[in-house]
N, CA, C and O atoms as a Tinker XYZ file with bonds, in Angstrom:
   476  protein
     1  N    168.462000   52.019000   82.761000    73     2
     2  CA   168.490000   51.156000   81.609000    64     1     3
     3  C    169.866000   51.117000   80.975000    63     2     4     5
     4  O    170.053000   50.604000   79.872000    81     3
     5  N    171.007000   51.779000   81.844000    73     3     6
     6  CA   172.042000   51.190000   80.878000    64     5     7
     7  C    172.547000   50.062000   81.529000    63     6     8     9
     8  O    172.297000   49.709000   82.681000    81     7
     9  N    173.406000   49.424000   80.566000    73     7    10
    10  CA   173.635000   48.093000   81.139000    64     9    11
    11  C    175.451000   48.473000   81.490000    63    10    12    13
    12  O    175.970000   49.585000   81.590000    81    11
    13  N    175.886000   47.547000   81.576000    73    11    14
    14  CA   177.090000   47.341000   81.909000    64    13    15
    15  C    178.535000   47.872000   81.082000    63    14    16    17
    16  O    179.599000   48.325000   81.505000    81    15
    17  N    177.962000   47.549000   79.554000    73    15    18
    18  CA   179.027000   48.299000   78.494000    64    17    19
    19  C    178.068000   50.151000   78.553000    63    18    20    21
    20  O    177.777000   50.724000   77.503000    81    19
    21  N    177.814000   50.629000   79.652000    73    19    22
    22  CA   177.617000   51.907000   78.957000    64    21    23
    23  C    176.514000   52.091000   78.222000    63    22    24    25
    24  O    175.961000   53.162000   78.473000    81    23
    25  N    175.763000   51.144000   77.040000    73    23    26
    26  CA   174.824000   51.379000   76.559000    64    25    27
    27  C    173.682000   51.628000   76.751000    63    26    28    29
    28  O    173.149000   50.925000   77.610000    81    27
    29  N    172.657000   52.878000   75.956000    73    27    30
    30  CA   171.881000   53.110000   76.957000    64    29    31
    31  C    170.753000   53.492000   75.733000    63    30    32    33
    32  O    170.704000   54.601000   75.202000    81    31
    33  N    169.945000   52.460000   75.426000    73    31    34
    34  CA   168.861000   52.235000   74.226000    64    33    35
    35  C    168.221000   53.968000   73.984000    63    34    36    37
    36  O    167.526000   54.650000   74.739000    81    35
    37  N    168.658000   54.205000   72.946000    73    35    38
    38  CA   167.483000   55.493000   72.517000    64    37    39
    39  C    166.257000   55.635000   73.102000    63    38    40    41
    40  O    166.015000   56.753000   73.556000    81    39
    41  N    165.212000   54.578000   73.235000    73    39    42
    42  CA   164.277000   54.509000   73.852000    64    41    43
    43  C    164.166000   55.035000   75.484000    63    42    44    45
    44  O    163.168000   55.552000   75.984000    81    43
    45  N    165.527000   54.746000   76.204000    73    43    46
    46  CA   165.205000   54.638000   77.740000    64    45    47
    47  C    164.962000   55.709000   78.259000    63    46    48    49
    48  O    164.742000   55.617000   79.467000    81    47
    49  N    164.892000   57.043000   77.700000    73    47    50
    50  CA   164.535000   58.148000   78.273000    64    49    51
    51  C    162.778000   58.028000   78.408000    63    50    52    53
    52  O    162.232000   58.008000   79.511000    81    51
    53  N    162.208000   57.972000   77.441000    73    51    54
    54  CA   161.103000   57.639000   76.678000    64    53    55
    55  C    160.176000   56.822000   77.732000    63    54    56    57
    56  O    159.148000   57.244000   78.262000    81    55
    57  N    160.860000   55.395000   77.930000    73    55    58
    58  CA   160.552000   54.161000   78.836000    64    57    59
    59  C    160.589000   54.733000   80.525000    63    58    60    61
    60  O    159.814000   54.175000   81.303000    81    59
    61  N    161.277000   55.573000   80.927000    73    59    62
    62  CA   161.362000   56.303000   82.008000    64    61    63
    63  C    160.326000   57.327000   82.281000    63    62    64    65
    64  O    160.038000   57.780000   83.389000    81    63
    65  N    159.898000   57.581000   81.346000    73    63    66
    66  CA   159.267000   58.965000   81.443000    64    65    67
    67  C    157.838000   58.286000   81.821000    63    66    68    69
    68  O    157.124000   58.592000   82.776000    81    67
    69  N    157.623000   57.399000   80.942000    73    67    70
    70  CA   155.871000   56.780000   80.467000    64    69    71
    71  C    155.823000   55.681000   81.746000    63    70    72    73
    72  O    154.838000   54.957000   81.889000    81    71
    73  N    156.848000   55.628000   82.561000    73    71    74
    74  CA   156.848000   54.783000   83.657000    64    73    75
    75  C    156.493000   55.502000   85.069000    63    74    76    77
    76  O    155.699000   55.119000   85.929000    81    75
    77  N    157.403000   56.779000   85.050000    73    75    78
    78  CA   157.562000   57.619000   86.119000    64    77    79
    79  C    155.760000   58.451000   86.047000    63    78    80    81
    80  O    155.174000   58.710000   87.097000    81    79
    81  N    155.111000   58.764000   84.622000    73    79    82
    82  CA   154.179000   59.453000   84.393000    64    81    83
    83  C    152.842000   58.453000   85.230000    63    82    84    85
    84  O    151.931000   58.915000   85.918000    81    83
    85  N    153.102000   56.964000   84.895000    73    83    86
    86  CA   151.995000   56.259000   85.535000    64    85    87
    87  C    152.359000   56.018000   86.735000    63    86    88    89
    88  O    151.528000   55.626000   87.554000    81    87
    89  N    153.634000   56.200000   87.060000    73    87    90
    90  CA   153.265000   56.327000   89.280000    64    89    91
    91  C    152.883000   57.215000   89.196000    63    90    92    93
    92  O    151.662000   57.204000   89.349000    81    91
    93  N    153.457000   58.517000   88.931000    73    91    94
    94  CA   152.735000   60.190000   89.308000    64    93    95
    95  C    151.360000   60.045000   89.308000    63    94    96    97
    96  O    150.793000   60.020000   90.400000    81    95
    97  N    150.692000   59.941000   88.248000    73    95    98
    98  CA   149.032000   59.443000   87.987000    64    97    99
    99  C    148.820000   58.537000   89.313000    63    98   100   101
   100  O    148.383000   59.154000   90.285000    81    99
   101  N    149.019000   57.443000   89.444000    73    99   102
   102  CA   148.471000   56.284000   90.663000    64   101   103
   103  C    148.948000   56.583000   92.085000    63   102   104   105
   104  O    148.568000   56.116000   93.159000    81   103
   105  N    149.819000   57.426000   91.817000    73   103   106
   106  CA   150.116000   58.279000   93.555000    64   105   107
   107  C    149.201000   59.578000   93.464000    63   106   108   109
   108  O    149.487000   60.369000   94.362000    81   107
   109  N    148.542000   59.862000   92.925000    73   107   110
   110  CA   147.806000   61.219000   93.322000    64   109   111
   111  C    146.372000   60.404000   93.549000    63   110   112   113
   112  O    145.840000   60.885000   94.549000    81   111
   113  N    145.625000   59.431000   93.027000    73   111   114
   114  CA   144.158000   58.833000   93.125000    64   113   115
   115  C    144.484000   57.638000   94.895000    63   114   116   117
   116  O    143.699000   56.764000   95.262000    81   115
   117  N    145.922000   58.046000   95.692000    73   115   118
   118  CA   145.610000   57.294000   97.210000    64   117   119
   119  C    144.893000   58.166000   98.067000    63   118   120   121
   120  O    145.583000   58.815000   98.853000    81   119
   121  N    144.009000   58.284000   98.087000    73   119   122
   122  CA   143.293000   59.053000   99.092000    64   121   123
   123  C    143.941000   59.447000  100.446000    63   122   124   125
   124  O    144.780000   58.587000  100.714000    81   123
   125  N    143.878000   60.550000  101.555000    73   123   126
   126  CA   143.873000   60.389000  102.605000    64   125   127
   127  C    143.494000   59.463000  103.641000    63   126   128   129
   128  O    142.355000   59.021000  103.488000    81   127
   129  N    144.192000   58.990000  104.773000    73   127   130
   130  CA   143.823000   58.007000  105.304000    64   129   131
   131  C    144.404000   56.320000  105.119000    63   130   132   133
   132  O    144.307000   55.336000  105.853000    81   131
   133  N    145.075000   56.558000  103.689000    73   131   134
   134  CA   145.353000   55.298000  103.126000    64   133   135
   135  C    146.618000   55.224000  102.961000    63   134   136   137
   136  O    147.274000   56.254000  103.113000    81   135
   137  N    147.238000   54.063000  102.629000    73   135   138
   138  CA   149.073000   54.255000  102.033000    64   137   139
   139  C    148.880000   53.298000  101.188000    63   138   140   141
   140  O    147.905000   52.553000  101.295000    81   139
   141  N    149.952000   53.151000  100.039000    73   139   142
   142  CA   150.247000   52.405000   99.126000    64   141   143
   143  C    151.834000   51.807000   99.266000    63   142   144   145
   144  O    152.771000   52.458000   99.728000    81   143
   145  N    151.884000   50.899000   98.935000    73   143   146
   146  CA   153.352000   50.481000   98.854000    64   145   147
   147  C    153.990000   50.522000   97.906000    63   146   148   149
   148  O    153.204000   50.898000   97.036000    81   147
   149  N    155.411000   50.308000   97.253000    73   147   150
   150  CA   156.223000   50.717000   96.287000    64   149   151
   151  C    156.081000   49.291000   95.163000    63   150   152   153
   152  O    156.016000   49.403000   93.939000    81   151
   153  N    156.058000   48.090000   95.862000    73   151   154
   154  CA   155.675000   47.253000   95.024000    64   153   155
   155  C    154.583000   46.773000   94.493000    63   154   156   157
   156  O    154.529000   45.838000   93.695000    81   155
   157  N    153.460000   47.556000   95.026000    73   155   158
   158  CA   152.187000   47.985000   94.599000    64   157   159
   159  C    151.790000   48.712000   93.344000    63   158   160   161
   160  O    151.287000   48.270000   92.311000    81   159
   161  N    152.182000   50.083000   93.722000    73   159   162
   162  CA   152.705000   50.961000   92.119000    64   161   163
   163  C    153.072000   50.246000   91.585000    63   162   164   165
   164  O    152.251000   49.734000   90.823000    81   163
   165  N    154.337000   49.732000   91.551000    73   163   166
   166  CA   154.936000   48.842000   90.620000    64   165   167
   167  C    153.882000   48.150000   89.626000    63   166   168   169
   168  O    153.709000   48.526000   88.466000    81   167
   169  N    152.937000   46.672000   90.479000    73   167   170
   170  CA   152.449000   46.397000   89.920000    64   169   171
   171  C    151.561000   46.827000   88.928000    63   170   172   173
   172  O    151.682000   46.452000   87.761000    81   171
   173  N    150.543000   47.700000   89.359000    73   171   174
   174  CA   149.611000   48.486000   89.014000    64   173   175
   175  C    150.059000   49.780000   87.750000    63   174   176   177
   176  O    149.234000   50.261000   86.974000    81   175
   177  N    151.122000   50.053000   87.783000    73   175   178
   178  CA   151.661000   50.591000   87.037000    64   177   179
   179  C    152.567000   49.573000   85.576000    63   178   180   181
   180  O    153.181000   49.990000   84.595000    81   179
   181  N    152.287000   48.249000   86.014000    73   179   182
   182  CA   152.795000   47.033000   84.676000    64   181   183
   183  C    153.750000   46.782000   84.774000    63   182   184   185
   184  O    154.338000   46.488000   83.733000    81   183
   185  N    154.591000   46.730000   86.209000    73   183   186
   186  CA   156.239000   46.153000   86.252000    64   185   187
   187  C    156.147000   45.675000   87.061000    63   186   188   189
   188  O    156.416000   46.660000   87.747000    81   187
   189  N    155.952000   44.780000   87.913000    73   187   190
   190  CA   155.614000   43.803000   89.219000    64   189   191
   191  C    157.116000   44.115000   89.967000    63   190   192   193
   192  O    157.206000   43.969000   91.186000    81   191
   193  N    157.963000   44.433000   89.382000    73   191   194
   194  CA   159.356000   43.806000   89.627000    64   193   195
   195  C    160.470000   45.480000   89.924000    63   194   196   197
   196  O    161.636000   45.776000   90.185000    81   195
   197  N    159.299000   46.070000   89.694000    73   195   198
   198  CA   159.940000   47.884000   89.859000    64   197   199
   199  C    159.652000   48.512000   91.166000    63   198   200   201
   200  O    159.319000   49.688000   91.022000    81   199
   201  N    159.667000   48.195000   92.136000    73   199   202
   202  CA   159.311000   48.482000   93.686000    64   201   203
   203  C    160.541000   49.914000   93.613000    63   202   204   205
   204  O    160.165000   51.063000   93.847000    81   203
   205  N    161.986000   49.582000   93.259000    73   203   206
   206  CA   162.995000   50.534000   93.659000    64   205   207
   207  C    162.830000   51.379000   92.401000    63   206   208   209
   208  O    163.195000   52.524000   92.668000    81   207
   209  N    162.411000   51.266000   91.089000    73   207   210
   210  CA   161.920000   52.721000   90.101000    64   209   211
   211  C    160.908000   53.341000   90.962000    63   210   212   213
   212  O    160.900000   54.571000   90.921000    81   211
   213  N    160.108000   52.813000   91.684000    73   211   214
   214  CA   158.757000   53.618000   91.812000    64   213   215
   215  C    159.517000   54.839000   92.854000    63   214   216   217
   216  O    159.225000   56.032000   92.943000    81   215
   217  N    160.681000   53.988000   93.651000    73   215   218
   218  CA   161.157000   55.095000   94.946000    64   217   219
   219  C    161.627000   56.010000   94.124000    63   218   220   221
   220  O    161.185000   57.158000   94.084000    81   219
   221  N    162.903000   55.411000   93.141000    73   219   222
   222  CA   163.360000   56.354000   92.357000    64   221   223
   223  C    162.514000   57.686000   92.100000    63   222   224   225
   224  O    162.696000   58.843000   92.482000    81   223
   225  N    161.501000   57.084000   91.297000    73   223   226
   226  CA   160.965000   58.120000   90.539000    64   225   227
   227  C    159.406000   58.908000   91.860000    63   226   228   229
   228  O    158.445000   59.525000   91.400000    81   227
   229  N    159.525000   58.736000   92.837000    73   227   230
   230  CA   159.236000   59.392000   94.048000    64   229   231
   231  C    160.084000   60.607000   94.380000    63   230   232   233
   232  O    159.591000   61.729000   94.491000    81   231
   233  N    161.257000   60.371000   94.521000    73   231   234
   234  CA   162.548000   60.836000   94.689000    64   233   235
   235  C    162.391000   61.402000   93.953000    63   234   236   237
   236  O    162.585000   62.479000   94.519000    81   235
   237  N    162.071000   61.742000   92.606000    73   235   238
   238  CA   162.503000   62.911000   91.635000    64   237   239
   239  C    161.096000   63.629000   91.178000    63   238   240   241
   240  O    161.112000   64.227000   90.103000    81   239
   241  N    159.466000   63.587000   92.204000    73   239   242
   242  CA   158.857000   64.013000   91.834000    64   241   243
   243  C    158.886000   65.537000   91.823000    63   242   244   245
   244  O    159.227000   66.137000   92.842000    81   243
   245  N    158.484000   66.294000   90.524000    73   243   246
   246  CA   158.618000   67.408000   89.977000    64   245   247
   247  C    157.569000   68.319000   91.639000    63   246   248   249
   248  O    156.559000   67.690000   91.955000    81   247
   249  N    157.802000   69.347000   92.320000    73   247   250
   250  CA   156.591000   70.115000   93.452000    64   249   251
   251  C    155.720000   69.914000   92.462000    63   250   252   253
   252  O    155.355000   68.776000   92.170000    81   251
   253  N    155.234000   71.118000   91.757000    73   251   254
   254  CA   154.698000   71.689000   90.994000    64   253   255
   255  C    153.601000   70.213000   90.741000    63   254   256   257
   256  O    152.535000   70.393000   90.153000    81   255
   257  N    153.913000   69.051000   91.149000    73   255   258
   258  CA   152.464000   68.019000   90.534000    64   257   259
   259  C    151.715000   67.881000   92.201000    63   258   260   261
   260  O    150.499000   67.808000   92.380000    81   259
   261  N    152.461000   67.873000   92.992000    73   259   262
   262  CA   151.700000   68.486000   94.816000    64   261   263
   263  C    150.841000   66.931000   94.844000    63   262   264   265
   264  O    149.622000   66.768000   94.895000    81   263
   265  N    152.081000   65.735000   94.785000    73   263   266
   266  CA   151.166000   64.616000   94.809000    64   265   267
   267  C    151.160000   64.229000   96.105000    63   266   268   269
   268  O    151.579000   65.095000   96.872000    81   267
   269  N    150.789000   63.111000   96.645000    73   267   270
   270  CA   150.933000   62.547000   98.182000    64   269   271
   271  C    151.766000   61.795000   98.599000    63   270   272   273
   272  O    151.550000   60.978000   99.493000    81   271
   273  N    153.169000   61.999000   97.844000    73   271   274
   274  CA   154.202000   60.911000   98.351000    64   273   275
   275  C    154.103000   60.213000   99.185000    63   274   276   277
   276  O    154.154000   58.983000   99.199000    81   275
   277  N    153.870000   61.310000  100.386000    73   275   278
   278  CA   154.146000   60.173000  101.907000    64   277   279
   279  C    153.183000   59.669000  101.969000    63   278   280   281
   280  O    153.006000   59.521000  103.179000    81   279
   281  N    152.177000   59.176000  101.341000    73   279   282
   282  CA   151.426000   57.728000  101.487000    64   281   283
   283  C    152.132000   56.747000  100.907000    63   282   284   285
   284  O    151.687000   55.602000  100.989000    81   283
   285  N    153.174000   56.954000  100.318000    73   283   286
   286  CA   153.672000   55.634000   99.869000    64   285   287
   287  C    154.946000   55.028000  100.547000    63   286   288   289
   288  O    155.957000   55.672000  100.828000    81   287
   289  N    154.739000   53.657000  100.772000    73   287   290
   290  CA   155.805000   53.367000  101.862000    64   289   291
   291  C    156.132000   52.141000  101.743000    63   290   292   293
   292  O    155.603000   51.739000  100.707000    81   291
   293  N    156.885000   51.080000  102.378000    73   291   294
   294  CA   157.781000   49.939000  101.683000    64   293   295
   295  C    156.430000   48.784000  102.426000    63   294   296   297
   296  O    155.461000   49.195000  103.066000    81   295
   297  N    156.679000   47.578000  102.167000    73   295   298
   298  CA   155.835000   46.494000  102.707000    64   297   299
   299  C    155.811000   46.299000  104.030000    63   298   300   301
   300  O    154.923000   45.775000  104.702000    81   299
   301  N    157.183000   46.899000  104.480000    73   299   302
   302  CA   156.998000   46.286000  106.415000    64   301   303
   303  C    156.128000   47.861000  106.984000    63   302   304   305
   304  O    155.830000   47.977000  108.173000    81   303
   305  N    155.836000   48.863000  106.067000    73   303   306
   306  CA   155.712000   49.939000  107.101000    64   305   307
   307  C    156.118000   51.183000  107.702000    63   306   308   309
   308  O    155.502000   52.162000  108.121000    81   307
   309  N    157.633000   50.785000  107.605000    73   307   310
   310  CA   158.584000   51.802000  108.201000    64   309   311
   311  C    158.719000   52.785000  107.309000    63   310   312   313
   312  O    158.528000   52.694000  106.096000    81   311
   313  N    159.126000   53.945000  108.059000    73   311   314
   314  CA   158.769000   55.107000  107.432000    64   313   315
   315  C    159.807000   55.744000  106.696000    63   314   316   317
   316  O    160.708000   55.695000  107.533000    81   315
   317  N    160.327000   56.346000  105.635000    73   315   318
   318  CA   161.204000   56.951000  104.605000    64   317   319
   319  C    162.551000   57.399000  105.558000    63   318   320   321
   320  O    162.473000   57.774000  106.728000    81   319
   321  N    163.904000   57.254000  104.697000    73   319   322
   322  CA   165.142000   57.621000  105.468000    64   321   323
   323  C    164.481000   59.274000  105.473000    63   322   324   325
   324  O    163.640000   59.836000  104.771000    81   323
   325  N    165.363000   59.722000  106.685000    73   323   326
   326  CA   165.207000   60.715000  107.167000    64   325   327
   327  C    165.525000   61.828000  105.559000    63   326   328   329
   328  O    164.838000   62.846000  105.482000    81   327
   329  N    166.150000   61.650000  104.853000    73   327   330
   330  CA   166.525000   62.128000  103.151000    64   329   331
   331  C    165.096000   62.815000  102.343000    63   330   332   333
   332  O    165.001000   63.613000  101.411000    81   331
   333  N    164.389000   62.317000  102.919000    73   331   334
   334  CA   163.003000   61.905000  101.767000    64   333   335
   335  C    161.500000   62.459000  102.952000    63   334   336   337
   336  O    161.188000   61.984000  104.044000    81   335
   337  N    160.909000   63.502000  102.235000    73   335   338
   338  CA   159.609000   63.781000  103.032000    64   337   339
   339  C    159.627000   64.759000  103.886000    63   338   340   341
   340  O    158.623000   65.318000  104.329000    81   339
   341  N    161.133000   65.097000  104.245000    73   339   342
   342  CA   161.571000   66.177000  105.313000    64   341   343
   343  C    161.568000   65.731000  105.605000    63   342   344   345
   344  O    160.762000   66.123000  106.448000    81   343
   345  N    161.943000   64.208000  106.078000    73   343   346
   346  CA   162.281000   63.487000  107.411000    64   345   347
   347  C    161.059000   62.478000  107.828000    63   346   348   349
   348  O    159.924000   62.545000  107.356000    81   347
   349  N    161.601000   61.335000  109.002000    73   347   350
   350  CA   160.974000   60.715000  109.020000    64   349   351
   351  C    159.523000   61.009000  109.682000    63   350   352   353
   352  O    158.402000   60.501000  109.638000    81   351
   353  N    160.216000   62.211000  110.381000    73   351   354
   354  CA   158.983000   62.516000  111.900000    64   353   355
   355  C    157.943000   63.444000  110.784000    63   354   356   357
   356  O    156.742000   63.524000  111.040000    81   355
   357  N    158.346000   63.911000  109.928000    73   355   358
   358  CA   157.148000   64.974000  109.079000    64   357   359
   359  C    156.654000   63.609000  108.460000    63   358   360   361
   360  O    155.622000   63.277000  109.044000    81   359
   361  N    157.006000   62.715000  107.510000    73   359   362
   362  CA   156.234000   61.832000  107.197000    64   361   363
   363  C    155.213000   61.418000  108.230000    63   362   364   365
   364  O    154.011000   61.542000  107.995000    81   363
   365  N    155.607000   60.993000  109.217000    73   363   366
   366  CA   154.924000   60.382000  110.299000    64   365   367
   367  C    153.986000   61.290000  110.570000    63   366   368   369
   368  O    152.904000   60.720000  110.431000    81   367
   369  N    153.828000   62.404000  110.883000    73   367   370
   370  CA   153.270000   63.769000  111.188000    64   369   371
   371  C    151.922000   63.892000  110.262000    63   370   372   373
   372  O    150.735000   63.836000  110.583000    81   371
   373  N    152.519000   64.069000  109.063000    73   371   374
   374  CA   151.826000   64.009000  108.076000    64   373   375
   375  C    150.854000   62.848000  107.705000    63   374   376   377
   376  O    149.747000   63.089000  107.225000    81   375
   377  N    151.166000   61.963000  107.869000    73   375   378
   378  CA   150.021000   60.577000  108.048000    64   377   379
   379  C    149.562000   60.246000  109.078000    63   378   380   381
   380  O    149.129000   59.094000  109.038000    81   379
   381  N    149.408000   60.932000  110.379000    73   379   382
   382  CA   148.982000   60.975000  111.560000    64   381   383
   383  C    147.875000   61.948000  111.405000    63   382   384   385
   384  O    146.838000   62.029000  112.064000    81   383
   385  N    148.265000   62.636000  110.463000    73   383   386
   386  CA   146.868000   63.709000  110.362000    64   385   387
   387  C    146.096000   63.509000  109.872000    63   386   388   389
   388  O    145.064000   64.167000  110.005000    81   387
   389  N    146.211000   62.478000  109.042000    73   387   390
   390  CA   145.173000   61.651000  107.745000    64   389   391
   391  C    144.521000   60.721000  108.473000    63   390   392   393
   392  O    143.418000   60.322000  108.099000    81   391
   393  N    145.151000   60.220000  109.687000    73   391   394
   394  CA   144.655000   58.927000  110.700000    64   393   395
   395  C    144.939000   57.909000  110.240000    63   394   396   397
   396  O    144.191000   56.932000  110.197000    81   395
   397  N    146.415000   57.982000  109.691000    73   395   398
   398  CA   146.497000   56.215000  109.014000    64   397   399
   399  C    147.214000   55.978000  110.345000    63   398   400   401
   400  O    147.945000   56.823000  110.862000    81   399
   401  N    146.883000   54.414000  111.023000    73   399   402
   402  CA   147.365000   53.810000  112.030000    64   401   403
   403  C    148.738000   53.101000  111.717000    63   402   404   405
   404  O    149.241000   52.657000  110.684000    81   403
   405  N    149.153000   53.182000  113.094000    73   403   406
   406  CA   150.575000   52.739000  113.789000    64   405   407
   407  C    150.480000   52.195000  114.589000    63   406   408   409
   408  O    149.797000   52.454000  115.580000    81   407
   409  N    151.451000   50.850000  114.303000    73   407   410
   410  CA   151.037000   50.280000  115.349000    64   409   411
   411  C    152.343000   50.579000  116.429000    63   410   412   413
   412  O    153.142000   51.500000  116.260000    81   411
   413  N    152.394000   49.585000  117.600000    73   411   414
   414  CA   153.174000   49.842000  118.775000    64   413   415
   415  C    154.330000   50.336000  118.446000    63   414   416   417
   416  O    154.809000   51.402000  118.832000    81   415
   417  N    154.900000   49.374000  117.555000    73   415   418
   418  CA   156.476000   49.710000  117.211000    64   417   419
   419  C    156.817000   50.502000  115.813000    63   418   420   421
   420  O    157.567000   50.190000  114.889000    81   419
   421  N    155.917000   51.731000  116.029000    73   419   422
   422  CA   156.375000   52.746000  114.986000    64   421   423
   423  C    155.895000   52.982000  114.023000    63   422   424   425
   424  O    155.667000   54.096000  113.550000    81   423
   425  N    155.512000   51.233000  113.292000    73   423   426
   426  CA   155.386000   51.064000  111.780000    64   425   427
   427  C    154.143000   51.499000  111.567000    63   426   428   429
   428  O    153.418000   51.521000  112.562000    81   427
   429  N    153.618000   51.909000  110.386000    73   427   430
   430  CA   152.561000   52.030000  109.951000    64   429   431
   431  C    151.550000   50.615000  109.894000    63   430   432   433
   432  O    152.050000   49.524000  109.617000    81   431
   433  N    150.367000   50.737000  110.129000    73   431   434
   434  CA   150.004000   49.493000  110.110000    64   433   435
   435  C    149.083000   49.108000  108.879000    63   434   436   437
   436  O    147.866000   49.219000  108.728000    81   435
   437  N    150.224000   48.546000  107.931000    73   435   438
   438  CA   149.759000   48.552000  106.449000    64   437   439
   439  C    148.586000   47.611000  105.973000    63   438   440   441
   440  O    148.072000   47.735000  104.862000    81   439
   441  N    148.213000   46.695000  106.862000    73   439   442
   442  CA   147.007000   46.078000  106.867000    64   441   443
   443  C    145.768000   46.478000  106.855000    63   442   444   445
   444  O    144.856000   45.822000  106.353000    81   443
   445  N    145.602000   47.859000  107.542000    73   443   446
   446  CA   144.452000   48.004000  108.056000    64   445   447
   447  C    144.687000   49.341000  106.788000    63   446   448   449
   448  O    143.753000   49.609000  106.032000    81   447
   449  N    145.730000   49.924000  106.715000    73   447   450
   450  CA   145.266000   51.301000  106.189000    64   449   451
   451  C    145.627000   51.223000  104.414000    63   450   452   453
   452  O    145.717000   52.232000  103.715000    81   451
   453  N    145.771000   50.033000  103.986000    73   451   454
   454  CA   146.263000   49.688000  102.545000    64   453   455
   455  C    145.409000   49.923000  101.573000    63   454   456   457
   456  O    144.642000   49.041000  101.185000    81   455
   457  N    145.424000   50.847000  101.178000    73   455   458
   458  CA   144.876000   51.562000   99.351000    64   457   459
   459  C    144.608000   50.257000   98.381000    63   458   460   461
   460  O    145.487000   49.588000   97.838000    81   459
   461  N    142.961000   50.023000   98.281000    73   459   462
   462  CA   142.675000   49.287000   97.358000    64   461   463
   463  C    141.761000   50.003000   96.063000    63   462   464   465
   464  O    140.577000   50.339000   96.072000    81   463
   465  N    142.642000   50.088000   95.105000    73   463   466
   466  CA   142.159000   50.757000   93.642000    64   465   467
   467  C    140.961000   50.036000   93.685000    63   466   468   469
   468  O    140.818000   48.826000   93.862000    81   467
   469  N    139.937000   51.081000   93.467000    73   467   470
   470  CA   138.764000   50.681000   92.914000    64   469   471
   471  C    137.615000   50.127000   94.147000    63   470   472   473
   472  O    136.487000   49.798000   93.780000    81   471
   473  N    137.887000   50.078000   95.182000    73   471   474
   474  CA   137.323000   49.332000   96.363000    64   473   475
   475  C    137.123000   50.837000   97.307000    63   474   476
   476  O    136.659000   50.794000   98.447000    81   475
């Protein structure tokens, strides 16, 4: 939230926190078996338009909340830079054990295994 002159609203710590708190919450209720996408959270969390906060604030989840990150993954599928998850092959590993499908070329196959709240 800062902009360009440096400024950086009293509020935006605040606005970060109550943002990052409702992915944490909506990434722990994806079940096994399932994945969610980043512009998904987004929505569902009240920012349609926050796909790269949700990674962000993935990226800075606290252990100690032991949520299911690696169900969450971008719209085509592909799986987290090697940076994030321990890597791509533990992500992969790790959602192979849950039985979320892949298809031929690697990707997760987000059609079939896509997290619908409430369904």
């Amino acid at each position: 939230m800062t902009g360009r002159s440096g400024y950086r609203p009293a509020n935006a710590d605040a606005a970060y926190s109550a943002f990052y708190d409702r992915i944490y919450r909506l990434v722990a209720l994806v079940p096994a078996g399932k994945v969610a996408t980043y512009g998904q959270l987004a929505a569902l969390a009240g920012n349609p338009r926050a796909a790269r906060q949700v990674a962000r604030a993935l990226g800075r989840t606290p252990e100690y909340l032991d949520i299911p990150t690696h169900r969450i993954v971008n719209q085509a599928g592909t799986l987290a830079p090697d940076h994030v998850f321990g890597g791509r092959q533990r992500q992969r590993e790790r959602l192979l054990a849950e039985k979320v499908a892949f298809k031929a070329d690697g990707r997760i196959d987000v059609d079939a295994c896509l997290w619908h709240p409430g369904g």
